[in-house]
N, C-alpha and C positions, 0 to 999 in steps of 0.2 A: 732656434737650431734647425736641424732638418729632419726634424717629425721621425725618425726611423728608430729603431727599436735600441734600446738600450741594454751594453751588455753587461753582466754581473763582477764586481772587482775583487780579485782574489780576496781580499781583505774579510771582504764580509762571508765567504762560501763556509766556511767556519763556521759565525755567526748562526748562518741560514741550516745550517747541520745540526750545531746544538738546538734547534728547538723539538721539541716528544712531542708526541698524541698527532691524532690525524688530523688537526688546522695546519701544525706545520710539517706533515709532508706532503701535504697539499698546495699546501704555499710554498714549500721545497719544488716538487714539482710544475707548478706554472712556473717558477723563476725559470727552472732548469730548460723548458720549455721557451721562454722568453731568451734565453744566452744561445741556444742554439740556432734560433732567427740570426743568418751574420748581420752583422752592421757594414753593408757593402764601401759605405764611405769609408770606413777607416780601414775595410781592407787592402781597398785600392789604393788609395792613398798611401798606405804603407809600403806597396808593391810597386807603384810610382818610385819611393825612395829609395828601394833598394835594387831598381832598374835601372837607375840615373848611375848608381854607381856601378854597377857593373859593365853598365853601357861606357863609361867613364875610364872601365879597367880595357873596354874593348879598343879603344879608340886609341890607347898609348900600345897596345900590345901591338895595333895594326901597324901604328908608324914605326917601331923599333921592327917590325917583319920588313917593314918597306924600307928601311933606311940598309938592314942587315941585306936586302937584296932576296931576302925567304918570303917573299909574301906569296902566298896561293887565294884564291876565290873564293874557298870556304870559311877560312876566317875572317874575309872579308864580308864574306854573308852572314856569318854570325852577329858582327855589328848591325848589319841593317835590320835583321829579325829582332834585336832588341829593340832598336828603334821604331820597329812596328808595333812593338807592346804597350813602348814609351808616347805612340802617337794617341793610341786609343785608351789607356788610362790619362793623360794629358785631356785628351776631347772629353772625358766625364767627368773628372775635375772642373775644369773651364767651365761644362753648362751646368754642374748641379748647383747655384746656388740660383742661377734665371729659374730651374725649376721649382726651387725653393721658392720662390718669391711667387710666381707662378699659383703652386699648390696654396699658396697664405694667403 
């Protein structure tokens, strides 16, 4: 995988709660300590997916403004500033796994 911190799944936060005495809130607290490192890969990646559609909602909005004969420059630029987020999450998708490979 790609080495980066691992985050805690709902499932077990339960689990890791019910345990008493001070190993486990000690080991409560490293996890908790460990979940709050993000896992940048899957934030971004997340934020890629829900760029693409929005970017996706900009793109039909523009042409229905261009076709109605309403288009202004701002909403035109609203599409491209997505598309600038969409470049640079795209470019660290693309190279994380050469880095990956890289750091192994």
């Amino acid at each position: 995988m790609c080495g980066l911190p691992i985050t805690i799944r709902a499932e077990y936060v339960s689990d890791l709660r019910s345990f008493a005495g001070t190993t486990g809130r000690a080991f409560w607290h490293s996890s908790l300590a460990e979940e709050v490192q993000l896992n940048w890969s899957k934030w971004i990646r997340q934020s890629h997916r829900w760029l693409s559609i929005v970017f996706t909602l900009a793109v039909i909005v523009n042409g229905i403004t261009v076709v109605e004969g309403k288009y202004n420059k701002r909403l035109g630029l609203s599409a491209v500033g997505i598309l600038a987020f969409l470049l640079l999450t795209g470019l660290y998708l693309f190279v994380l796994p050469y880095v990956n490979k890289w750091r192994a």
